[in-house]
C-alpha positions as CSV (number, residue, x, y, z in Angstrom):
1,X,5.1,57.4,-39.9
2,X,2.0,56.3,-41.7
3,X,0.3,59.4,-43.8
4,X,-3.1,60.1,-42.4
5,X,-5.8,59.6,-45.2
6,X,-9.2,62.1,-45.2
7,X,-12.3,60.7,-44.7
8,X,-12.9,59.8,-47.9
9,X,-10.0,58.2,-49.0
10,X,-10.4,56.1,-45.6
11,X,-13.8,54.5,-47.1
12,X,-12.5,54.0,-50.6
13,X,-9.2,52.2,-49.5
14,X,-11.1,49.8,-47.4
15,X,-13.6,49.1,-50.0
16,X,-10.9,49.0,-52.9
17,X,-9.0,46.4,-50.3
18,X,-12.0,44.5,-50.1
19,X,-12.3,43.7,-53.7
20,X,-9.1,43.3,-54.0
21,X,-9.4,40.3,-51.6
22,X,-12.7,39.0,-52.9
23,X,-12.2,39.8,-56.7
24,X,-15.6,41.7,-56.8
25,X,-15.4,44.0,-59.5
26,X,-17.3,47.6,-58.4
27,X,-17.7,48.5,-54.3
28,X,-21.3,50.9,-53.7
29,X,-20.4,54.2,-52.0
30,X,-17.2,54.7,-53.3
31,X,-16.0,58.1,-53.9
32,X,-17.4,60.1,-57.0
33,X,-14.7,60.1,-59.6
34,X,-13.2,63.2,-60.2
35,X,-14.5,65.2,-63.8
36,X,-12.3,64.9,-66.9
37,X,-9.8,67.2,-66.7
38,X,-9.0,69.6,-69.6
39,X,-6.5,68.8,-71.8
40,X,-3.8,70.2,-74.0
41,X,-4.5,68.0,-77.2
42,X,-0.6,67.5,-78.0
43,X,-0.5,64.1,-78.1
44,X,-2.7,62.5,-81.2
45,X,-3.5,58.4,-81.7
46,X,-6.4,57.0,-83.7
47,X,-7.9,53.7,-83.6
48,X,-5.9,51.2,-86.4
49,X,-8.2,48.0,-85.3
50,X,-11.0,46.0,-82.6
51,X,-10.9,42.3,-81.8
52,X,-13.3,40.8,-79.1
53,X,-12.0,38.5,-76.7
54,X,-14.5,37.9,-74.5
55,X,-15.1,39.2,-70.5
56,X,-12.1,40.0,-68.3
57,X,-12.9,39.9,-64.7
58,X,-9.0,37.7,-63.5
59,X,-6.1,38.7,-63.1
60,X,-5.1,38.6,-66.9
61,X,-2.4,40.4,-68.8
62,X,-0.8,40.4,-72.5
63,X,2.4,38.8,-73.5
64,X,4.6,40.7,-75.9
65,X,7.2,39.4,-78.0
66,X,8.4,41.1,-81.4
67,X,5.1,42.2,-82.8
68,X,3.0,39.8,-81.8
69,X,0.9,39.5,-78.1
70,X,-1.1,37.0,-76.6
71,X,-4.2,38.2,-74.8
72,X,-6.7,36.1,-72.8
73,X,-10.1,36.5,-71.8
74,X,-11.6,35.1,-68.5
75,X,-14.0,33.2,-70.6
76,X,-11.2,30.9,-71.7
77,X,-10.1,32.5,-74.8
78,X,-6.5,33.0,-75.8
79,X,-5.6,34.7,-78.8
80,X,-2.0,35.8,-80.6
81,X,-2.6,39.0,-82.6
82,X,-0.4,40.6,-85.1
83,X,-0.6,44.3,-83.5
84,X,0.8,45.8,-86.6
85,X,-1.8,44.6,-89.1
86,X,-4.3,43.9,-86.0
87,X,-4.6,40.2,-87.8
88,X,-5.3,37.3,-85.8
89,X,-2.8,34.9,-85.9
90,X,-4.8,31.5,-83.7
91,X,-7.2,31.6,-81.6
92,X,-7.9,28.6,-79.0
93,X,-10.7,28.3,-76.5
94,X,-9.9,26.4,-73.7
95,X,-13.0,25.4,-72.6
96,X,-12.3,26.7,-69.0
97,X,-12.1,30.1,-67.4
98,X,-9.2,31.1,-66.8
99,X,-7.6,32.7,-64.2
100,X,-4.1,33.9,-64.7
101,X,-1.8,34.6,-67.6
102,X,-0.5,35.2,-70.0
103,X,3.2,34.3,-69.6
104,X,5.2,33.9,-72.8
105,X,8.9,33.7,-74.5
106,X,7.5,34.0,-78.4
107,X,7.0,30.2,-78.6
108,X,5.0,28.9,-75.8
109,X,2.4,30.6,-73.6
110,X,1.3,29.5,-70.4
111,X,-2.3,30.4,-68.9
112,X,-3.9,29.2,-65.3
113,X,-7.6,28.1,-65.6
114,X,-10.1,28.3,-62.4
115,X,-9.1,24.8,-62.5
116,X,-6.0,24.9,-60.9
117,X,-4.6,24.1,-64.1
118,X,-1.6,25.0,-65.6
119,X,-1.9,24.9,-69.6
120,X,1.0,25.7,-71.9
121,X,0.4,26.4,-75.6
122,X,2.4,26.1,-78.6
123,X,1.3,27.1,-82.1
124,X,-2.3,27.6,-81.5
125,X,-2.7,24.1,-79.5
126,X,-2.5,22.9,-76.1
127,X,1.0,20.7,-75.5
128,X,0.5,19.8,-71.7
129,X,-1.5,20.2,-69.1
130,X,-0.5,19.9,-65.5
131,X,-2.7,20.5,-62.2
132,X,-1.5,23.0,-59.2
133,X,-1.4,22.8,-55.8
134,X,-3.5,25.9,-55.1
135,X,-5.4,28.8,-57.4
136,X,-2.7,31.1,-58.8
137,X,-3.4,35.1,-59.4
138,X,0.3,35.5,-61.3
139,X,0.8,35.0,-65.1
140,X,3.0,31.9,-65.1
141,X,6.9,33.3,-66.5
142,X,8.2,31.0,-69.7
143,X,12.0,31.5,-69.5
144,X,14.9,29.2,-70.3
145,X,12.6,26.6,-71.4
146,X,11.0,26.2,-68.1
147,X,7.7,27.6,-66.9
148,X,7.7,29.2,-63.3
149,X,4.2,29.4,-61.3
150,X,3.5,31.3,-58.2
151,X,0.3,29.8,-56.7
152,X,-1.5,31.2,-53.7
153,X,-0.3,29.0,-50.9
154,X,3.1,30.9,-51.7
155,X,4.7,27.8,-53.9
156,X,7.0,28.5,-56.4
157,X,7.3,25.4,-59.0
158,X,9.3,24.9,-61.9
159,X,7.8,23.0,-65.0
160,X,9.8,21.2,-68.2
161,X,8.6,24.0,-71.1
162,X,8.0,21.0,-73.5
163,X,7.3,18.3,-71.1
164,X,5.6,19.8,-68.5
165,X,7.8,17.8,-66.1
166,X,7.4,19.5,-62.2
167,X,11.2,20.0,-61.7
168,X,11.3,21.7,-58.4
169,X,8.8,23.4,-55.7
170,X,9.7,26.2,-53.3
171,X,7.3,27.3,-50.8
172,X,7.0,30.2,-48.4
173,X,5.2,29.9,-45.0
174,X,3.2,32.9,-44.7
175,X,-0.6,34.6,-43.8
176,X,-2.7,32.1,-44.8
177,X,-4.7,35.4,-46.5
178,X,-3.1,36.4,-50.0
179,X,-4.4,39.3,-52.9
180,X,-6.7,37.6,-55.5
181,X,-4.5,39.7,-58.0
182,X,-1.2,39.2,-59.5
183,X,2.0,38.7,-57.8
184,X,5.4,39.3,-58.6
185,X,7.6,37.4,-60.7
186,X,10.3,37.7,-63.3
187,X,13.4,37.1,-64.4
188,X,16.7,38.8,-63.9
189,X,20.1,37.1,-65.4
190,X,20.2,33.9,-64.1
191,X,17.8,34.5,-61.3
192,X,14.2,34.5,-60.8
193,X,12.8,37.0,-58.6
194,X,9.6,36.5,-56.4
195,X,7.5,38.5,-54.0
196,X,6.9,36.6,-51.1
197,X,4.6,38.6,-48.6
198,X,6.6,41.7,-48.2
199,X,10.1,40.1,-49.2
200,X,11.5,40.4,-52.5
201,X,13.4,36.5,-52.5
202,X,16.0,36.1,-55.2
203,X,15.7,32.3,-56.3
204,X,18.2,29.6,-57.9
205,X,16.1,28.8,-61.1
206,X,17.5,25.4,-61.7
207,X,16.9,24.4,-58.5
208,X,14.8,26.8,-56.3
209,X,17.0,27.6,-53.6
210,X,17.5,31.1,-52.1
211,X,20.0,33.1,-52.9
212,X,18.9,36.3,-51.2
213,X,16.1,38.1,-49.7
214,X,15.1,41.9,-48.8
215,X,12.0,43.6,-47.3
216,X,10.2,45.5,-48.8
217,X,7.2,46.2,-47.1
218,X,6.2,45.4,-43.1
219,X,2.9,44.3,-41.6
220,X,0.9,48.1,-40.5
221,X,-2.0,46.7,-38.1
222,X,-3.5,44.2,-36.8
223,X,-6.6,43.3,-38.8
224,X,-6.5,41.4,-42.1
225,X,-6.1,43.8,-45.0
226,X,-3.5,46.1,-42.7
227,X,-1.5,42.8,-42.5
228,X,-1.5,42.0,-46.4
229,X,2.1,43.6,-47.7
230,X,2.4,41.0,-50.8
231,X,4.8,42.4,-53.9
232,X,2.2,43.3,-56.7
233,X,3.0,42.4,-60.2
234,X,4.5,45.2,-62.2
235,X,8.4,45.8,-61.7
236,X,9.9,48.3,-63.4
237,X,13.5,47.4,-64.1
238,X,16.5,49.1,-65.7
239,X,19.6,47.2,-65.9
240,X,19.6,45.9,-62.4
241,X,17.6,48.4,-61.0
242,X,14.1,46.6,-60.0
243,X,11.7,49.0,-58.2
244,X,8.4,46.8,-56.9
245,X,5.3,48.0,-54.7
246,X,4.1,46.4,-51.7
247,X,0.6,46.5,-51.1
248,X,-0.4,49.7,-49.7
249,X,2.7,49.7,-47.9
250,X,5.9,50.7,-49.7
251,X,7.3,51.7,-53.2
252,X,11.1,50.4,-53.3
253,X,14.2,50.2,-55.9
254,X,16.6,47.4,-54.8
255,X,19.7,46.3,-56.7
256,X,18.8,43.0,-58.7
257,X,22.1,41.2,-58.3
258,X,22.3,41.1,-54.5
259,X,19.3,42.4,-53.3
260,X,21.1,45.6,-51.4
261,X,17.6,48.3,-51.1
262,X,18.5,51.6,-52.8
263,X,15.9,53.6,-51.1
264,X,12.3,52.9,-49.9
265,X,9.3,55.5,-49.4
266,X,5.8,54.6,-48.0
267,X,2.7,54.5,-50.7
268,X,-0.6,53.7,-50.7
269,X,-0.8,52.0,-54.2
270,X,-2.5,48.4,-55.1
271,X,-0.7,48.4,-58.6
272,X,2.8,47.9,-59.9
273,X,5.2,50.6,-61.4
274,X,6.4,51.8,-64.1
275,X,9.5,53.6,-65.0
276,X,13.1,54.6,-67.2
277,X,16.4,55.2,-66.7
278,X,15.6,58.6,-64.7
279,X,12.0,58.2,-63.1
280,X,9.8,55.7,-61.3
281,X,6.0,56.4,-61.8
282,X,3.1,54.8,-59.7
283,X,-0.6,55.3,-59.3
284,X,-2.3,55.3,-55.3
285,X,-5.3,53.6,-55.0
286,X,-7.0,57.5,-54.6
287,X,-6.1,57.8,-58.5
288,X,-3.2,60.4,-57.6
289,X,-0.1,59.8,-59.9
290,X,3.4,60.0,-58.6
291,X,6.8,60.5,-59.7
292,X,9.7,60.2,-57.5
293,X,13.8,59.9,-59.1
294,X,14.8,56.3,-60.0
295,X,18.3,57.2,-58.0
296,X,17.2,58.5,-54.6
297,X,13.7,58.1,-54.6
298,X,12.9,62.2,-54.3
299,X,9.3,62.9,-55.0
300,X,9.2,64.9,-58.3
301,X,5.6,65.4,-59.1
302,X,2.2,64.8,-58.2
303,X,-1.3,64.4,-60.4
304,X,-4.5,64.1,-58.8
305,X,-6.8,65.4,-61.8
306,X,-7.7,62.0,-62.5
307,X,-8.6,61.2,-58.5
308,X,-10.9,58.2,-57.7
309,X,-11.0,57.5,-61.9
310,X,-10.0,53.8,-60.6
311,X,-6.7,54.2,-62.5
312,X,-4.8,51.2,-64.7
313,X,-1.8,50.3,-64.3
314,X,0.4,53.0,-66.3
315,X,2.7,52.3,-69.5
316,X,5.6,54.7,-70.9
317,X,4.8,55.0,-74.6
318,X,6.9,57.9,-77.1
319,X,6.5,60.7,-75.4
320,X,3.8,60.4,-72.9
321,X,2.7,58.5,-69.5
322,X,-0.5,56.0,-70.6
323,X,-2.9,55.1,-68.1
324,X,-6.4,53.7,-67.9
325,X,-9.5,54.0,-66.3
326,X,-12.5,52.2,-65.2
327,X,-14.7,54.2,-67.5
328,X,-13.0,53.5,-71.0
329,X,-10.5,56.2,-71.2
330,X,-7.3,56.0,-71.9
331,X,-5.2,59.1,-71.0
332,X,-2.0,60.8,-71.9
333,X,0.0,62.1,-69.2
334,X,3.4,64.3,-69.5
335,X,6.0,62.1,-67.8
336,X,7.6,65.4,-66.9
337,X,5.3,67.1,-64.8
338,X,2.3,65.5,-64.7
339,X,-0.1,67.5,-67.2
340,X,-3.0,66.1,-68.9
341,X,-2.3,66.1,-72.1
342,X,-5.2,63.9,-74.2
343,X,-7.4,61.1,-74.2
344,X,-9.3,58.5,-75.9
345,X,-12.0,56.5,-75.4
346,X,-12.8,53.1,-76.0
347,X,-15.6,50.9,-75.3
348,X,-16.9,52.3,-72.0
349,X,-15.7,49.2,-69.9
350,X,-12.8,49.9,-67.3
351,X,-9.2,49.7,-68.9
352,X,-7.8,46.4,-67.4
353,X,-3.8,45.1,-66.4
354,X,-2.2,47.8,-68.4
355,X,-1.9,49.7,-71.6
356,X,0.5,47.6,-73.8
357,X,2.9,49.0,-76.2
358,X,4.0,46.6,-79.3
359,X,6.2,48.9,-80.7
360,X,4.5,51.6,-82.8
361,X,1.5,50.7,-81.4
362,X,-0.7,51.1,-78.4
363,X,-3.0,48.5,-77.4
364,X,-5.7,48.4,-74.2
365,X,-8.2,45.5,-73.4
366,X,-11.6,46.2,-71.3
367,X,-13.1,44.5,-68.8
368,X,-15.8,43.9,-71.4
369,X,-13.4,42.1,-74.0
370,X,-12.2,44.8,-76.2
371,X,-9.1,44.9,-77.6
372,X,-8.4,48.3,-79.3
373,X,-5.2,49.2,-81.1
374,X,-3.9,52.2,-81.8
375,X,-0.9,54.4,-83.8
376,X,0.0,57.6,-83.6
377,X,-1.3,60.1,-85.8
């Protein structure tokens, strides 16, 4: 049975469901974010370097590979930093927004533009450009040479990574309305794994045909944002363990190689997960964070200190539980039970996609175009 929400919640969910839909970035009369909560001060970072990328308003997140990421800005920058020395290796303007990305294997980086263009990089230039049947919200995935695209009208295509060849195009009939954010899709073995509406669809990635399919998350109502159950972007996977949210619907683990669902509880969450070998840790659109057990599912903990904060996405880093929030602040959180255990600010622009860890450090981007990297002291 579907949790009843209080009053307040109820206004902030529809209004947080209407941005969601319509990309607007604040929503008047939401709920007043809850006070910073007091903290323990046993987890110390300091600040090891800035860059400035430029706005972020799309659905954009950082590619990681060895020490170096690739960050975009909806402005049209893309950049590959060194996060260790916080030296910029190239940086290319595009001369379009972009939309989507960034998708990466270390080589080549893929980006989507407000163009419906798909633009793969390699070495600080653009090698091909190839146009899309619809807007896409999802990072493009570079993997065995190919690069994947999940477009709005629910079309999977495969590209050639160095020709930009379309090999193959899968598409989904579904609600014609989809989330303007990120989608899911990755790679597991040999497969690549999509969200499709509520479905998690294991795909052939030579040729695009489907191997297997589970639900994940049902249709609650009958108006438009009850019906929306799409897969957010943000597995967390262990070995062949792939947890996944669906849209204010479901949090699920599912077995990667054939799909079989481990266990599935209801959630209220826009945002993907996060988790390791024991927990799975997720953030409800409220602001509440939630642990449950990786195996079974069990609820383990619940935070609400940082309630209504409008929450990132949250990162495992060392010893503590990273998440974001709209006003700059980037807290520590005990991955055990919950507790508050520092933060730091950064530019006073919400925290956007998700704190990124490059090895020994931590790096966040704003909505305003900071990038801000960090070690521990």
């Amino acid at each position: 049975m579907r949790p009843l929400l209080n009053s307040a919640f109820s206004r902030f969910l529809a209004l947080a469901s209407l941005c969601l839909l319509s990309a607007c970035s604040s929503a008047p009369n939401k709920p007043q974010s809850s006070p910073l909560p007091n903290v323990s001060g046993s987890w110390n970072v300091k600040k090891a370097w800035t860059h400035q990328i430029g706005e972020v308003s799309t659905p954009l997140m950082a590619s990681v590979h060895g020490q170096q990421l690739a960050i975009a800005s909806t402005t049209g920058q893309l950049v590959l930093i060194d996060a260790v020395s916080g030296r910029e290796v190239w940086r290319l303007n595009l001369g379009a927004p972009i939309q989507a990305g960034v998708g990466g294997d270390g080589q080549r980086f893929a980006v989507v533009t407000r163009n419906n263009e798909l633009v793969t990089v390699e070495s600080g230039r653009v090698i091909w450009r190839q146009t899309l049947s619809a807007l896409s919200n999802t990072p493009p995935l570079v993997a065995g040479e190919r690069v994947f695209v999940l477009t709005g009208d629910r079309a999977v295509s495969a590209f050639d990574g160095a020709t930009g060849q379309k090999l193959w195009t899968q598409q989904r009939a579904g609600d014609s309305l989809v989330l303007r954010q990120a989608g899911l899709l990755m790679s597991l073995g040999d497969q690549l794994l999509v969200g499709w509406g509520g479905r998690l669809v294991s795909l052939n990635p030579l040729s695009g045909t489907v191997r297997w399919e589970t639900l994940v998350g049902s249709t609650r109502g009958t108006n438009e944002v009850e019906r929306l159950v799409d897969l957010v972007a943000g597995p967390s996977r262990i070995g062949n363990s792939v947890c996944v949210r669906a849209f204010q619907s479901a949090v699920a683990c599912v077995d990667g190689l054939n799909g079989r669902m481990v266990w599935s509880r209801t959630a209220q969450g826009h945002q993907g997960l996060e988790g390791d070998a024991q927990t799975v840790w997720g953030v409800e659109s409220d602001g509440k964070l939630l642990a449950w057990q990786r195996n079974s599912g069990a609820p383990l903990w619940v935070q609400d200190a940082l309630r209504f904060r409008g929450l990132s996405l949250p990162l495992a880093w060392r010893q503590g539980l990273v998440v974001g929030d709209q006003e700059g602040w980037v807290h520590a959180i005990s991955p055990k039970d919950g507790q508050v255990l520092n933060r730091i600010g950064t530019d006073g622009s919400a925290i956007t996609g998700r704190p990124i860890a490059v090895g020994e450090i931590l790096v966040v981007v704003t909505r305003s175009g900071g990038v801000f990297g960090f070690r521990p002291e």
